[in-house]
TIBA-255746 format. One line per field, with one value per residue (C-alpha): residue in three letters; x negated, y, z negated. Coordinates in pm, 1 decimal. Layout:
# residues N
r <- (ALA|...)
east <- (X|...)
north <- (Y|...)
up <- (Z|...)
//
This chain:
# residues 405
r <- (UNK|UNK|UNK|UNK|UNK|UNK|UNK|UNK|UNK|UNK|UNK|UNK|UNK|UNK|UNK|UNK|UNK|UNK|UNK|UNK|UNK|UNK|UNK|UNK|UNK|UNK|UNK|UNK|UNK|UNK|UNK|UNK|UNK|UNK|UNK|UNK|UNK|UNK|UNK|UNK|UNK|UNK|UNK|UNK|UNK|UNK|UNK|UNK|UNK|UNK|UNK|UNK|UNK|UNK|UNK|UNK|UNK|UNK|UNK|UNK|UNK|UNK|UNK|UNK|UNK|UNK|UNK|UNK|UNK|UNK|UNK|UNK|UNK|UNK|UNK|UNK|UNK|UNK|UNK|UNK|UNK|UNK|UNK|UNK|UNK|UNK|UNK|UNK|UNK|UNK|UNK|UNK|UNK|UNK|UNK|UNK|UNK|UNK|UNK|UNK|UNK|UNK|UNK|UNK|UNK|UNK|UNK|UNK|UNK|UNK|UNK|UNK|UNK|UNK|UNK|UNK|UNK|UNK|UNK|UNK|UNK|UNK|UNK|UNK|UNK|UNK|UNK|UNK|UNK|UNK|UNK|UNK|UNK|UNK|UNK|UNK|UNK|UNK|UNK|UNK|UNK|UNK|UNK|UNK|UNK|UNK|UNK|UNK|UNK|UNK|UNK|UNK|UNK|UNK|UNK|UNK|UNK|UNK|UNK|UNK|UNK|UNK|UNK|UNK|UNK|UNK|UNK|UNK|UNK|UNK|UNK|UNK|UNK|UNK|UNK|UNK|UNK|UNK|UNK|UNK|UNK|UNK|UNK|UNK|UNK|UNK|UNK|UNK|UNK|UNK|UNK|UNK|UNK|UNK|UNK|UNK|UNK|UNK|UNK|UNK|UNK|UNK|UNK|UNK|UNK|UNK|UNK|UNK|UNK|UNK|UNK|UNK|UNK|UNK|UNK|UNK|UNK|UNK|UNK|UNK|UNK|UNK|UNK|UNK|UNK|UNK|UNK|UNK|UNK|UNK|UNK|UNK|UNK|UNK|UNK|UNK|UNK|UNK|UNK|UNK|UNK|UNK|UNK|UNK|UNK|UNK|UNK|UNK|UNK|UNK|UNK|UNK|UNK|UNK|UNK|UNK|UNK|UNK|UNK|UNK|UNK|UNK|UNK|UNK|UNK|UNK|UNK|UNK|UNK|UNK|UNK|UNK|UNK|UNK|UNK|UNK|UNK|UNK|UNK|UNK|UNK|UNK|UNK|UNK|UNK|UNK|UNK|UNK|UNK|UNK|UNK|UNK|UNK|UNK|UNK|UNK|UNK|UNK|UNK|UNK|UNK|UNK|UNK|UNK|UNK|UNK|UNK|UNK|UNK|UNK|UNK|UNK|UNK|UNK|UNK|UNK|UNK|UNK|UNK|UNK|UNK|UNK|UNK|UNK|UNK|UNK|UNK|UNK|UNK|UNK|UNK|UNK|UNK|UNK|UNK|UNK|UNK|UNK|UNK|UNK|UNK|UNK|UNK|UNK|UNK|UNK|UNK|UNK|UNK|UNK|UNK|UNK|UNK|UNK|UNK|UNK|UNK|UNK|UNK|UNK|UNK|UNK|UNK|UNK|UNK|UNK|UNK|UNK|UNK|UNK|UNK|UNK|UNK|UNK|UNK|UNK|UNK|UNK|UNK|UNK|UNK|UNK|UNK|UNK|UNK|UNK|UNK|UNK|UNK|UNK|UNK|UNK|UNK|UNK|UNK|UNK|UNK|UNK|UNK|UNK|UNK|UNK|UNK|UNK|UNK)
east <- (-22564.6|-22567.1|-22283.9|-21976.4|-22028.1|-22334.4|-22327.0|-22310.9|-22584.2|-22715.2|-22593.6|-22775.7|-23042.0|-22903.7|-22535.3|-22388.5|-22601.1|-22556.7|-22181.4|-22185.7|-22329.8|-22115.2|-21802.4|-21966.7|-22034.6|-21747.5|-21497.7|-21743.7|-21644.4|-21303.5|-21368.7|-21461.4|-21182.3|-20858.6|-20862.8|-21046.6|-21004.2|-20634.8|-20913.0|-21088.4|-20793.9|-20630.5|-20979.2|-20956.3|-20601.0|-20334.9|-20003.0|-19816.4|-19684.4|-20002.7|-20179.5|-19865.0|-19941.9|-20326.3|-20292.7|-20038.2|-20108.1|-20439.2|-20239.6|-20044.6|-20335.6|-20566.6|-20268.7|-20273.8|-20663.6|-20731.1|-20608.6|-20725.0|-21081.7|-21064.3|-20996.1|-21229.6|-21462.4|-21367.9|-21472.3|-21800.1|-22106.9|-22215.2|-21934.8|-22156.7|-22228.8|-21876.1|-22013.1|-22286.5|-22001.5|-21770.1|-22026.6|-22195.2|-21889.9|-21737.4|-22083.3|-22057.0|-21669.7|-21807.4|-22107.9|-21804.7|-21636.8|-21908.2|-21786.6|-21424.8|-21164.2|-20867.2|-20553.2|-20597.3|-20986.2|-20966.0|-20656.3|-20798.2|-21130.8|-20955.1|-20775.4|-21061.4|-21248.8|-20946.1|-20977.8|-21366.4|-21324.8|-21039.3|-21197.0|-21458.8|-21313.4|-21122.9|-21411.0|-21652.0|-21392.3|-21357.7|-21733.4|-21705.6|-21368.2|-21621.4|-21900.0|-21604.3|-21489.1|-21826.8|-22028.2|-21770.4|-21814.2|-21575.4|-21422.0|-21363.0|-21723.1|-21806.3|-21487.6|-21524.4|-21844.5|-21588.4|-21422.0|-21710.3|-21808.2|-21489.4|-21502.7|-21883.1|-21827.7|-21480.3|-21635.3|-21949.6|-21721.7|-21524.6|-21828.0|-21977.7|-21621.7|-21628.4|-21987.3|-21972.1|-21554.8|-21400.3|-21635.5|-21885.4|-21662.5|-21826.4|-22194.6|-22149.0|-21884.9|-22188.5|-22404.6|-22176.9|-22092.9|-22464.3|-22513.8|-22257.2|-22485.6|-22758.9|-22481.1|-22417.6|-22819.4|-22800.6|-22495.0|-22485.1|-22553.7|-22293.9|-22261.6|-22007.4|-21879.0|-21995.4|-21661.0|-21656.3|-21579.6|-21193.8|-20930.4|-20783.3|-20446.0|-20620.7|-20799.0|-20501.7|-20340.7|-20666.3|-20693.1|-20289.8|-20365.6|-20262.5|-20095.5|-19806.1|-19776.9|-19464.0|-19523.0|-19860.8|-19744.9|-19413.6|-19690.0|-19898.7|-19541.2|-19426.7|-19760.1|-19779.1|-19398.5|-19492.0|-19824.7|-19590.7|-19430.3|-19725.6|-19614.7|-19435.3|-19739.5|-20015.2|-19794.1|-19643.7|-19758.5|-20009.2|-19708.0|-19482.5|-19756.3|-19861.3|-19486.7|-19538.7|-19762.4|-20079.1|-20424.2|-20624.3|-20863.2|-20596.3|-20451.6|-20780.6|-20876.5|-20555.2|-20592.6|-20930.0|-20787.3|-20619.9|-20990.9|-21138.8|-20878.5|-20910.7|-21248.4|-21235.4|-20996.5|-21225.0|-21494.9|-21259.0|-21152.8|-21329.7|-21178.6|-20885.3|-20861.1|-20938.2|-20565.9|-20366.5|-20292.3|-20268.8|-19876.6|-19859.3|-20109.3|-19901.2|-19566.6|-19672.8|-19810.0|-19475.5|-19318.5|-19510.6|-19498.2|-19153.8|-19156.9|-19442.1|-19201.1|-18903.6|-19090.0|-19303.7|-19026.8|-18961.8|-19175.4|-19403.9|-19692.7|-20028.3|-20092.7|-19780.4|-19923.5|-20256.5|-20131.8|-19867.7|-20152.1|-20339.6|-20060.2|-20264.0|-20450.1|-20153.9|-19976.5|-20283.9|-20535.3|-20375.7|-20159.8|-20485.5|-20660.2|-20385.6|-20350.1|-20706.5|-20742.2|-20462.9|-20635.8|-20908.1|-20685.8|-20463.7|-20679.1|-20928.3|-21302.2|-21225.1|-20958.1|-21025.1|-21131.7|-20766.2|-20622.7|-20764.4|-20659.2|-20326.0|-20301.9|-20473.2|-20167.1|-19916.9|-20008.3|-20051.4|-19751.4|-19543.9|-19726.3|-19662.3|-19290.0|-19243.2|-19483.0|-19197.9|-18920.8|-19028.9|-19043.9|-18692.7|-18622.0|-18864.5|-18694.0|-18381.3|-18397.2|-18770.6|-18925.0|-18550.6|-18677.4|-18982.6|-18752.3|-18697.3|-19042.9|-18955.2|-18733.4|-19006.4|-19177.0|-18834.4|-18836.8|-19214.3|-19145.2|-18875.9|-19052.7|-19350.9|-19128.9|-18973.2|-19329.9|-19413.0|-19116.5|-19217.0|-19562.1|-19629.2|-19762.2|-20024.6|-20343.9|-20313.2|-20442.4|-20795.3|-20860.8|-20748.2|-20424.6|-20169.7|-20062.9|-19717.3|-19575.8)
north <- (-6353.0|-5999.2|-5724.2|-5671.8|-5339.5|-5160.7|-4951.9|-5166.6|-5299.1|-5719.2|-5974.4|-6028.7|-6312.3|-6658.7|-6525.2|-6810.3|-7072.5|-6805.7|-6760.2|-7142.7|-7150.3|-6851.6|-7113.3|-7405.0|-7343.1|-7169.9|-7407.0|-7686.6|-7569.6|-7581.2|-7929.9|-8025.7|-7812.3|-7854.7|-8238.4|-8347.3|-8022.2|-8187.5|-8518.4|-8293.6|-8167.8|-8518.5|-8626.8|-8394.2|-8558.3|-8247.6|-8299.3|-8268.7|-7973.4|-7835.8|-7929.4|-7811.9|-7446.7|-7411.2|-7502.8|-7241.8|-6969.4|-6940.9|-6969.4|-6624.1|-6448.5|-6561.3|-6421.5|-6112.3|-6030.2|-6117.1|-5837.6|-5604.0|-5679.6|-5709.7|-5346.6|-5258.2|-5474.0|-5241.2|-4886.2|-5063.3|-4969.2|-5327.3|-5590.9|-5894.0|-5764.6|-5841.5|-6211.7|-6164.9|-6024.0|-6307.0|-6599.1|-6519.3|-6413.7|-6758.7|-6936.4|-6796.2|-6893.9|-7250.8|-7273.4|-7152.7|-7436.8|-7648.9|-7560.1|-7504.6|-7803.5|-7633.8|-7548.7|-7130.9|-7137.1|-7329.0|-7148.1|-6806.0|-6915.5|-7100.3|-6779.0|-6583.6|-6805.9|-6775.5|-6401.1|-6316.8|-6631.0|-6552.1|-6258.0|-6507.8|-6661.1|-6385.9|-6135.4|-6421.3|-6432.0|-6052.0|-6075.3|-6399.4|-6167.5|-5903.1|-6128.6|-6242.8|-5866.2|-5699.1|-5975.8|-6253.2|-6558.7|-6775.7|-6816.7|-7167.0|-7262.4|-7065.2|-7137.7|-7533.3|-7542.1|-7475.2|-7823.1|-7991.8|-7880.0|-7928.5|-8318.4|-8330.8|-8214.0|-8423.4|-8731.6|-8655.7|-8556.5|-8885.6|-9096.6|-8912.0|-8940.1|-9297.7|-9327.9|-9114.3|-9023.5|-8637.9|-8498.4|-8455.8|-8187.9|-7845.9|-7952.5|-7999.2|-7725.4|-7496.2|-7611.4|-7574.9|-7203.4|-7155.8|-7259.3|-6943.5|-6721.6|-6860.8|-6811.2|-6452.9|-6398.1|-6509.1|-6413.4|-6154.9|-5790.2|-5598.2|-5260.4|-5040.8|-5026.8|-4671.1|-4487.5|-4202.3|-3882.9|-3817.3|-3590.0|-3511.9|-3667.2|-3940.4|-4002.0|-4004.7|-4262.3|-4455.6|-4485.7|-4608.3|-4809.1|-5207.5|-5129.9|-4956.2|-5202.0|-5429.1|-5642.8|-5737.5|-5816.5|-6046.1|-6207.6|-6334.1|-6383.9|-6606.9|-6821.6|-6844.1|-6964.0|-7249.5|-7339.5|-7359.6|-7656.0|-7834.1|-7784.1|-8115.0|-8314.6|-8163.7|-8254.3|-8565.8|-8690.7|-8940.0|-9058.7|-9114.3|-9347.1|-9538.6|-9594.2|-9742.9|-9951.5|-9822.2|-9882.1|-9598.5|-9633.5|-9646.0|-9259.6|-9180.0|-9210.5|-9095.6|-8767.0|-8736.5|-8795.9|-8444.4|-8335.3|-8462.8|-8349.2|-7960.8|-8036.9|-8147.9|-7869.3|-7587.6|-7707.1|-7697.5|-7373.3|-7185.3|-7428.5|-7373.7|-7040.0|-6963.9|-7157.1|-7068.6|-6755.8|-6667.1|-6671.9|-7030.8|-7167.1|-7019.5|-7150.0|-7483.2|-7538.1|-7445.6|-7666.8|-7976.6|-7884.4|-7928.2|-8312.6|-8379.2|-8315.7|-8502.8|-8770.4|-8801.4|-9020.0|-9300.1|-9601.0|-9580.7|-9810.1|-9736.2|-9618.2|-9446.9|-9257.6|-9184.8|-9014.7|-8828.7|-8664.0|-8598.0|-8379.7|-8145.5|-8009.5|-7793.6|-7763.4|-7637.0|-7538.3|-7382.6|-7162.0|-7032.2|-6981.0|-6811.0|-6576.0|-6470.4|-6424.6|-6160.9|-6021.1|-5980.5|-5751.6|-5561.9|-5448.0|-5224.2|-5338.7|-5097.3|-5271.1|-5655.0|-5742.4|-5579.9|-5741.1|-6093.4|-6044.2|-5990.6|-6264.9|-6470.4|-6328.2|-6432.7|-6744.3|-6813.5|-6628.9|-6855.0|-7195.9|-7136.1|-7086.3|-7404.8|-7638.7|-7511.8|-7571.4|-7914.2|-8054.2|-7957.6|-8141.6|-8440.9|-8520.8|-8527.2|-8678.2|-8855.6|-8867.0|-8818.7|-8417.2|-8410.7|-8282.6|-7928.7|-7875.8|-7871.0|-7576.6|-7389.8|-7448.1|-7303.3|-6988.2|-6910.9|-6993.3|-6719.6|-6492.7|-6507.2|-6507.4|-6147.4|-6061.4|-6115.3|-5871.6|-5583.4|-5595.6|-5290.3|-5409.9|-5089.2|-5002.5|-5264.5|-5143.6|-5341.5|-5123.6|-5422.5|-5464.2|-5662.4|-5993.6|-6008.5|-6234.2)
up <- (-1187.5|-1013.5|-1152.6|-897.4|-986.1|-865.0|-1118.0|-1358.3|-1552.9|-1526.2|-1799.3|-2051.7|-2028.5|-2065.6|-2078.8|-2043.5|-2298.9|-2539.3|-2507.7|-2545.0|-2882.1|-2970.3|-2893.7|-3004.6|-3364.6|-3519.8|-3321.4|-3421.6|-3803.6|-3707.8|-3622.1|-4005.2|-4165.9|-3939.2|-3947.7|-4277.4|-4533.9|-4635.7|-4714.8|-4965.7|-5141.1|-5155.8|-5291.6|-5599.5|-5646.9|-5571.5|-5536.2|-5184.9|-5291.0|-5404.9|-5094.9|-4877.1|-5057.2|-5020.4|-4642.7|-4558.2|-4759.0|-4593.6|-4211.6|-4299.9|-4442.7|-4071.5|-3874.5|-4039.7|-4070.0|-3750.7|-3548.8|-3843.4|-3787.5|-3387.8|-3438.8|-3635.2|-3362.2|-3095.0|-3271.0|-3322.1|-3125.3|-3095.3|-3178.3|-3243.9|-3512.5|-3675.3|-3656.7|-3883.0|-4178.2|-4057.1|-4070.8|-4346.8|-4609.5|-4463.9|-4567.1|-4963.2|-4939.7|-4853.8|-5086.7|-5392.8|-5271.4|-5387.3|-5781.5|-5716.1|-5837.8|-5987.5|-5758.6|-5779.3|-5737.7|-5411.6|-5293.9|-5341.3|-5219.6|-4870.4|-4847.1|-4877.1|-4603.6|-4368.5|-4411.7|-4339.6|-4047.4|-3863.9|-3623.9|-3518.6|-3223.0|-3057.0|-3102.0|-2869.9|-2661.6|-2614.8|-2540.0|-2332.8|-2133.4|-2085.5|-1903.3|-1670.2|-1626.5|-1542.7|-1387.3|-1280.4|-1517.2|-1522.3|-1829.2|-1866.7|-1866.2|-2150.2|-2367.3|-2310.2|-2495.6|-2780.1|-2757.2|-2724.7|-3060.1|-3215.6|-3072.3|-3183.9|-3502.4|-3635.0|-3457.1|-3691.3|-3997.2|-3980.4|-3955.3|-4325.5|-4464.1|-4396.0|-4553.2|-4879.0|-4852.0|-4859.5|-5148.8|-4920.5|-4697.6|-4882.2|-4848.6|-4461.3|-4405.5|-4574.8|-4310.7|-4031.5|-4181.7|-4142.6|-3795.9|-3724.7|-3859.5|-3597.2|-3366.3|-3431.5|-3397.8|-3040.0|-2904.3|-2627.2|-2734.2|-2482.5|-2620.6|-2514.6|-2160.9|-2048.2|-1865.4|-1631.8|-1767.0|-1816.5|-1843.4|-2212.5|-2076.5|-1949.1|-2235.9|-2439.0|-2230.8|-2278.4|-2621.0|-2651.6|-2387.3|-2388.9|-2757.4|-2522.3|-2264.7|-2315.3|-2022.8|-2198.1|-2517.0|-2363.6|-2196.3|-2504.5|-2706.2|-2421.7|-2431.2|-2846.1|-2826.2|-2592.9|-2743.3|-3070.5|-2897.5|-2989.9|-3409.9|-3434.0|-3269.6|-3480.1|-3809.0|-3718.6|-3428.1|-3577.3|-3834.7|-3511.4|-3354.9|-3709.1|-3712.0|-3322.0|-3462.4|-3356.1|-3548.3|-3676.3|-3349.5|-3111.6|-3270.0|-3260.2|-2899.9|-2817.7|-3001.0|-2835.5|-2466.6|-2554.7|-2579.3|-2322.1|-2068.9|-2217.3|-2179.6|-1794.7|-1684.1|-1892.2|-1644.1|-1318.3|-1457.1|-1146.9|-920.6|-1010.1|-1053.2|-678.7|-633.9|-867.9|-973.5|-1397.5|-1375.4|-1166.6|-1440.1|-1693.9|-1536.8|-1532.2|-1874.5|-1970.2|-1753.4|-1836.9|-2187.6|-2166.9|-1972.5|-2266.3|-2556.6|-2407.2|-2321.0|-2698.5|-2909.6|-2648.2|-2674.5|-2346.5|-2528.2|-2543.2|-2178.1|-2162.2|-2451.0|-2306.9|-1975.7|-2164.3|-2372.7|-2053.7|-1965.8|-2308.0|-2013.1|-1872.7|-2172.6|-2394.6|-2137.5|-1840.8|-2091.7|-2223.9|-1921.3|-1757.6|-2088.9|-2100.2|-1698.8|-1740.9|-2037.5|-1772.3|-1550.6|-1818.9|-2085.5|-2115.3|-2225.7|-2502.4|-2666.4|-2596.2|-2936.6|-3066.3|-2799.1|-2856.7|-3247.4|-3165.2|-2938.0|-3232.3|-3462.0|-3264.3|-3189.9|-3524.1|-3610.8|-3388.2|-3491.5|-3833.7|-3742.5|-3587.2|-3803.2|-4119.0|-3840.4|-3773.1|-4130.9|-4154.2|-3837.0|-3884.9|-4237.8|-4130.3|-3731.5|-3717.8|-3363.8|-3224.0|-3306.4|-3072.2|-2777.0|-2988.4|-2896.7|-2526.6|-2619.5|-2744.5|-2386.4|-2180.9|-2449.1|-2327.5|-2011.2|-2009.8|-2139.3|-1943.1|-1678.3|-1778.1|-1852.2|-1480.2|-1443.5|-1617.5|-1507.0|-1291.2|-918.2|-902.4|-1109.6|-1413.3|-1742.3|-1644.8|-1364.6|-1126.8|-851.4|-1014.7|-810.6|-728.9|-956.2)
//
């Protein structure tokens, strides 16, 4: 891979394979916690309640620490090296684990890990944004090696639950945490993107930058706000099919057909990018998002089931390809790690909105409450759309032409 840029100096060696692992193992981790930390808990016999608390508390403090650390990423000479701090203060939270049984040790200690983890994702995918916007990767086939972990890893989780149950969660969490570390050794040093030399005003303009630009930030709200949508599923989608009547393999492959189709369009990603533009991608993940949520309650069987979480591919994937292609043009090399926090905070903020919004609505109206998701999908869709709006048609924040939208 050559640099579009004369100027600019080649990738890396082995960009891409190590971008991969950079995805792979920290999503991979995610893979263990997300689906099988509740397991754990329920293992060392908390209430509901108690379990309802240590999972959320930790949600609000990733949100906010995110962002806070992506900007601390970007003043740094060499941003990698935010991994090593993240992967290794996650890795002692784990090992702690290993002793903690009371309700406010493991609360303070899953906070703790949410903290010191949360920056670890959007700061490889600042650095994965950077290999697309100096040497034209595409950035699907670096983010899919993310979902392959994730599937790798719970597939590999359930299998030791099912042989020695949830206590062994810590012990293999610890050894995921470590592979993060070997992670942060090989990911891509980048350095600083060197800039011509610029006026004071300019400069000034610089450094505010994408923090200023409402057009930028409407965009991310309006893609959190319909990846929200997907609040209800996550929570209760599995209690909605049990209640179907389907067995515990039947869930499972259809939770993993949501997967595999990420999977497949992260791979098209170039493909598809050469015909459709960001905002079309974005448009339509909204818009199937919102025939997916309608369509959830009614019994359509198990096939019906299987191509309606096919449709995950537009309503997860194309959002977030869309989202970090405009990253691409709007923001400044400079402030991607920020940028990718804040995206990070809002999605977060957004999902953790909805997920309290739909166990009001799920207690009180069951799956008849699945079609409030779609709203969530016409609110981004609007707002993306007055996004496209705002968006100046000249000289975008990336250095790029703007598309019309």
């Amino acid at each position: 891979m050559t640099p579009a840029n004369p100027h600019e100096l080649p990738p890396p060696r082995h960009f891409q394979l190590r971008c991969a692992l950079a995805y792979a193992a920290p999503i991979g981790v995610n893979g263990i916690i997300l689906p099988y930390f509740p397991v754990w808990l329920d293992s060392l016999r908390f209430s509901d309640v108690e379990i309802g608390v240590i999972l959320a508390l930790p949600m609000i403090v990733r949100i906010i620490a995110a962002p806070v650390v992506g900007a601390i990423a970007d003043r740094l000479q060499e941003r990698a090296n935010v991994l090593y701090w993240s992967g290794g203060l996650s890795l002692l939270t784990a090992i702690a684990l290993f002793v903690a049984t009371g309700f406010w040790p493991v609360l303070i200690i899953y906070s703790l890990q949410a903290a010191v983890f949360a920056a670890y994702v959007p700061v490889v995918d600042s650095m994965a944004v950077s290999g697309v916007r100096r040497w034209g990767f595409q950035y699907g086939a670096l983010r899919v090696w993310g979902s392959v972990g994730f599937v790798v890893m719970s597939l590999l989780m359930g299998q030791l639950i099912g042989l020695w149950g949830g206590g062994i969660l810590p012990l293999v969490a610890a050894i995921a945490f470590a592979f993060t570390l070997v992670a942060a050794y090989v990911a891509p040093r980048l350095g600083r993107k060197r800039q011509r030399p610029e006026t004071a005003a300019q400069g000034r303009r610089l450094a505010w930058g994408a923090w200023g630009r409402l057009d930028l930030h409407l965009l991310m709200i309006g893609a959190s706000i319909a990846q929200a949508g997907h609040a209800m599923f996550y929570a209760f989608g599995a209690i909605h099919w049990q209640e179907q009547g389907f067995s515990g393999t039947e869930i499972g492959i259809l939770w993993s057909t949501a997967v595999i189709a990420e999977i497949m369009v992260f791979f098209a990603s170039g493909i598809i990018a050469r015909r459709l533009t960001p905002w079309t991608m974005m448009r339509l993940g909204c818009a199937v998002g919102v025939l997916r949520w309608m369509l959830f309650p009614m019994p359509l069987g198990f096939a019906g089931y299987l191509a309606l979480q096919s449709m995950h591919a537009f309503t997860f994937t194309f959002l977030h390809i869309g989202v970090q292609h405009k990253l691409v043009e709007m923001v400044q090399e400079e402030q991607e790690s920020s940028m990718q926090g804040i995206y990070f905070f809002y999605n977060g903020a957004f999902l953790a909105l909805a997920t309290l919004l739909s166990g009001v609505l799920y207690k009180y109206y069951g799956a008849a409450s699945f079609p409030a998701m779609a709203i969530a999908a016409v609110a981004g869709l609007a707002t993306i759309a007055l996004a496209a709006r705002l968006q100046p048609q000249r000289s975008a924040a990336g250095g790029k032409t703007v598309e019309p939208s």
